[in-house]
N, C-alpha and C positions, 0 to 999 in steps of 0.2 A: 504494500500500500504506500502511496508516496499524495502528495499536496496536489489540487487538482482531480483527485480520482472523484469519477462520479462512482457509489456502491448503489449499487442496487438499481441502476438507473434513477434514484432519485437524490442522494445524499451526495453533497460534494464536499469532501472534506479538504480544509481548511489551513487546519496546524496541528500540531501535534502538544498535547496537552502532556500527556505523560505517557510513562510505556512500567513496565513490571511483568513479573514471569508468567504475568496470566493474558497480557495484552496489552493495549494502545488504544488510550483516549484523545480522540481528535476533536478539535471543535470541527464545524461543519454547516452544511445551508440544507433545507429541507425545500427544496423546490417546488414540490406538491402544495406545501402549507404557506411558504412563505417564510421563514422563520430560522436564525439561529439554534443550532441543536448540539447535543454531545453524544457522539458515537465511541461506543468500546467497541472492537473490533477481535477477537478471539483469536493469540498468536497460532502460527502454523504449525508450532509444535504441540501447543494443548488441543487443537482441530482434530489430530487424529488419536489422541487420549480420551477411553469413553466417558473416562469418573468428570473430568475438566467439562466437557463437552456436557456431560450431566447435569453438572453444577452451573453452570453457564445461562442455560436454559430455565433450570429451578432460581433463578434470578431473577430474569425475565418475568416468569410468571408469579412468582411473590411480590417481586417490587410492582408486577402490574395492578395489583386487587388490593393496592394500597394508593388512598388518596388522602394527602395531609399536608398543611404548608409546608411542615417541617420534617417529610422526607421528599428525596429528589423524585422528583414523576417522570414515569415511563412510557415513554410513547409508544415504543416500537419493539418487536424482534423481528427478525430477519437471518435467512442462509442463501446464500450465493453459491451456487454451483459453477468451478471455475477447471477445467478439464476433471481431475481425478479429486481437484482441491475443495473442501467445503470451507465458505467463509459463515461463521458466526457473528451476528452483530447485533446489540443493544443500542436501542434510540433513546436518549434521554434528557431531559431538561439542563439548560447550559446555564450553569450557575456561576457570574461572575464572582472570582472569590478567592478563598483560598484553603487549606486543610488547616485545623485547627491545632495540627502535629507544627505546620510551619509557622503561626503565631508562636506555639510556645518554644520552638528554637530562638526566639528574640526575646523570650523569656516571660516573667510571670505574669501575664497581663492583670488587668485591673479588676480588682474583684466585684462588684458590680455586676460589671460586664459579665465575668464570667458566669458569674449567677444567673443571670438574663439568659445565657446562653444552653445552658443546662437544664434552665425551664423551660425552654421550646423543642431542648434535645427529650424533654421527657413527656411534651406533647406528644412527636413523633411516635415514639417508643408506646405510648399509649393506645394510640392508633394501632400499631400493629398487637400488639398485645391484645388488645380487644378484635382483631380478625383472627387473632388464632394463630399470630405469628414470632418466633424468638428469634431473633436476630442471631445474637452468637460468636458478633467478631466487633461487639462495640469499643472504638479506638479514635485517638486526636484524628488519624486518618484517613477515618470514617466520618467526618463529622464537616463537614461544609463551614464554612461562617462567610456568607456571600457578602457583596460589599455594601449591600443597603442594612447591614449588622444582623439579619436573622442565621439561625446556626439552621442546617440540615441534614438527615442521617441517609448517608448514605450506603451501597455496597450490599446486598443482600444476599449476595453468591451462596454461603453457606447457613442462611436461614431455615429452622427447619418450624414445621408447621404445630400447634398446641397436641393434636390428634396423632401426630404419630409416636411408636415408641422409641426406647433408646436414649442414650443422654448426648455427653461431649467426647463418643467414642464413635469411631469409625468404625465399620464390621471387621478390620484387621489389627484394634486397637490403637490404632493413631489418634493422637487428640486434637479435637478441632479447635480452630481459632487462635488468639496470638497470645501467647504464655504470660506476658506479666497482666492480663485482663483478665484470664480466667477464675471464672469463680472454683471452689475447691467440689463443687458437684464436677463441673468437667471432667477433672481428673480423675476423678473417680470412677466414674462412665455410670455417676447417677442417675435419674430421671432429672432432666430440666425445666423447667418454665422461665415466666417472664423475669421472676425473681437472678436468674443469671445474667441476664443484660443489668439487672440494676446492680449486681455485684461490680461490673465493669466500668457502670458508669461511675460507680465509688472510687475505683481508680482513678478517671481521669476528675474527679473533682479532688479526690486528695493531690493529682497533679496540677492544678488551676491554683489549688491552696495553697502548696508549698515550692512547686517547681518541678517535683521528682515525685518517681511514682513509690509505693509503699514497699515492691520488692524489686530489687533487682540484681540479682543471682547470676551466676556468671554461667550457669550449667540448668538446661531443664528437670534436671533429677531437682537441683537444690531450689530451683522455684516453683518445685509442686509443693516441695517439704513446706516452702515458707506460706501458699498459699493454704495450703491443707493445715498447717499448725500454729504459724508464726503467728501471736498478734502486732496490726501492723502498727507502728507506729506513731504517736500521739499527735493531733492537727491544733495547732493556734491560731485560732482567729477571733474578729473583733466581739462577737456574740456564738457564747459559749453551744448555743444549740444548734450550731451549723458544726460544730465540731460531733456533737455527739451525732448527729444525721449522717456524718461520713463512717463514724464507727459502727454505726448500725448499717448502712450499705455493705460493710465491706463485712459484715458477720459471717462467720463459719458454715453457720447453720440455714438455710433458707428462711426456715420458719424466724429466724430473727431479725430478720430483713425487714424494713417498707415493706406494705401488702402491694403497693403496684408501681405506677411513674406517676399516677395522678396524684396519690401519698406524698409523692415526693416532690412533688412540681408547688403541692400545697405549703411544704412545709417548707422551702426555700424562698416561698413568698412571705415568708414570718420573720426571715432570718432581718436582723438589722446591725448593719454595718455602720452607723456613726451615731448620732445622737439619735434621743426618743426622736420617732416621727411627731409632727406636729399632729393635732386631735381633729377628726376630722370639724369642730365649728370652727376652727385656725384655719383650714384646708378650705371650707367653702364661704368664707370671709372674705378670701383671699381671690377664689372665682366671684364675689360681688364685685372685688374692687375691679377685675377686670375687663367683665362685665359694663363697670360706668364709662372706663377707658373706652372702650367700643363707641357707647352711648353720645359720647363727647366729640367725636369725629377722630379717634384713635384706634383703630381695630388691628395696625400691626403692634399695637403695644399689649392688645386681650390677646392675640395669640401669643405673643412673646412669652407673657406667663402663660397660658392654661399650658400651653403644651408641657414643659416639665414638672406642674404643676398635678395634671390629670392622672401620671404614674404612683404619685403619691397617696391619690386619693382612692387608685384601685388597691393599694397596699392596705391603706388603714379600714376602709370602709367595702371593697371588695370587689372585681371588677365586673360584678354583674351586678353592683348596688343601682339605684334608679339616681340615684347623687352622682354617682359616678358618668353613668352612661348622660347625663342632662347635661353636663359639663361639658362631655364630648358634643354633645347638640350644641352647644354654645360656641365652641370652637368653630365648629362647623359656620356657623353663622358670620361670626368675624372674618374666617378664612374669605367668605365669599365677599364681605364688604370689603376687604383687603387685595379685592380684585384675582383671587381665586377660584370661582363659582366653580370652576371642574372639580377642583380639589374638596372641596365641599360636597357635593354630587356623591366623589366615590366615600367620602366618610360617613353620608348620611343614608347611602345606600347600605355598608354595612351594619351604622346602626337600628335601621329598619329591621334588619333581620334578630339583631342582639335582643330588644327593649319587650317585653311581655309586658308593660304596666300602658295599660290602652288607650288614656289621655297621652301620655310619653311619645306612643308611639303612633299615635294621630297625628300632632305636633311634627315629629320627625316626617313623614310621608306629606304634611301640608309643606313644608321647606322642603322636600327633595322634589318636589312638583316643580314648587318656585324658581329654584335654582336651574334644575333643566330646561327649565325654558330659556330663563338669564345665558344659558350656555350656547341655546340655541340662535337666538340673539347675536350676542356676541364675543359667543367662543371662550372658551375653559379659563384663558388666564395659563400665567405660572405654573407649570407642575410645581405641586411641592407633597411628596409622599409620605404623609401623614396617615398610614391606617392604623383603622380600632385596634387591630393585634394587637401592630410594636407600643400603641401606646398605651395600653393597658398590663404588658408585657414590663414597659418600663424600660 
């Protein structure tokens, strides 16, 4: 495969993103759709290996029967018949970005962040865990963090589904996935669930925490030992409950684990890192004032505040509170006085779908009327990519 090739008659790839012993990720143009795309490509050595070729495919069809912002989405599989050669190929969503392994080669990012990054990594994981699927090779680079700052999981090759049996052993006793991740069922060739991806994700937040991961063993004999027996090592951080949340991720025993990623997506939302949060009548005091700023002939200074203002308010008060989501209505509002109406449009669209409380969400649909027309009028304005997610997400 080289730059220029059309696959399949319809993909034209582009550049080459990366390569590894299992194949080569190109970016690429999908000429049917219109559309930048990311193509893996199945090297010619694993083509004619049946287990690769197997795993390949079981890829394909997992990552396809998942739909979540925060895993990578699959468009496509595809095989090329090329004289005697079969090409294998996955179509997937092209994520500007970069692996969340090469962030932490520049070191220990900012914890915040990282936190933010873990609760959307434990959205994904939620997702598949409720279709019935365990991932199994949760890792920095597995883990996307695109440039608009949302994290995504990717990589599903050796995913294996809640209904079948067996653990993290192959039928010739090889163990799956990548040694200093694995929870101590792997090794053992216990039975799995979800609870093993959270073992892993324990890892890489004890690596967000401190820098370095809990084991690292020079020899895989010596980091089953450490994984199966060792306890790992003590985490300091600013709020001591984020510490014990990693010691219970990273437990021995399953059953001492978080019950799920939703568990744990919750109780990262508690965690606090600098002084008390302000209470939410401090929090919506403070949307009055910005609020007046609009009323005034100021609506780039009501967005100024609500927007880092709104994450706050889903922390204390909760991001499906009706305080919270009104907030977001208000924002919405300013954005569009601030000569944004498109960017209004898409945040009042998703809050239509968020808002259950039915004056709230009257209100919302009477201004997503308005706006759409303002757009239709005279066109969107400014991108400025403001959605409910990120900002409730924080």
């Amino acid at each position: 495969m080289r730059a220029g090739e059309v696959l399949d008659g319809r993909y034209r790839l582009d550049r080459k993103l990366g390569a590894g012993g299992f194949g080569v990720v190109w970016t690429a143009y999908d000429s049917n759709i219109g559309r930048p795309v990311a193509v893996k490509v199945l090297s010619e050595e694993k083509a004619s290996d049946e287990e690769a070729v197997e795993r390949f495919i079981r890829e394909a069809r997992t990552a396809g029967s998942l739909s979540n912002p925060h895993i990578v989405t699959l468009y496509d599989y595809g095989r090329v018949q090329r004289g005697a050669l079969s090409t294998h190929y996955l179509v997937m969503e092209l994520v500007n970005g970069r692996p969340l392994s090469a962030v932490l080669r520049e070191g220990t990012p900012d914890l915040a962040l990282s936190l933010k990054w873990v609760r959307q990594v434990c959205k994904g994981l939620d997702a598949a865990h409720r279709s019935g699927v365990v991932h199994r090779d949760i890792k920095p680079e597995n883990i996307m963090i695109a440039d608009s700052g949302e994290a995504k999981v990717l990589d599903f090759g050796i995913a294996r589904l809640l209904t079948q049996s067996g653990g993290g052993l192959t039928s010739t006793g090889v163990v799956i996935g990548t040694p200093p991740y694995l929870a101590p069922e792997c090794w053992s060739g216990a039975p799995i669930d979800g609870r093993a991806d959270l073992y892993a994700l324990g890892v890489v937040l004890f690596q967000l925490c401190t820098g370095q991961r809990p084991f690292n063993a020079g020899s895989p004999v010596t980091m089953m030992y450490q994984h199966l027996n060792d306890p790992p090592p003590p985490v300091h951080t600013p709020d001591p409950a984020l510490a014990v949340l990693v010691r219970q991720l990273l437990a021995k025993d399953p059953a001492d684990r978080p019950a799920d990623a939703a568990e744990v997506r919750r109780r990262l939302r508690e965690v606090r890192l600098g002084p008390e949060e302000p209470s939410a009548e401090v929090l919506r005091r403070r949307a009055d004032q910005a609020w007046q700023h609009g009323a005034d002939g100021r609506p780039g200074e009501a967005v100024r505040i609500l927007t880092p203002l709104i994450p706050q308010l889903a922390r204390v008060c909760g991001p499906d509170d009706v305080r919270t989501l009104r907030t977001c209505h208000d924002l919405a509002l300013w954005l569009a006085r601030d000569g944004s109406p498109g960017a209004a449009v898409a945040l009042l669209t998703e809050l239509s779908g968020a808002l259950g409380e039915p004056d709230a969400r009257a209100d919302v649909l009477r201004d997503l009327d308005r706006w759409r027309r303002a757009c239709e009028r005279g066109g969107p304005g400014p991108d400025r990519p403001l959605s409910l997610r990120q900002l409730l997400d924080g």
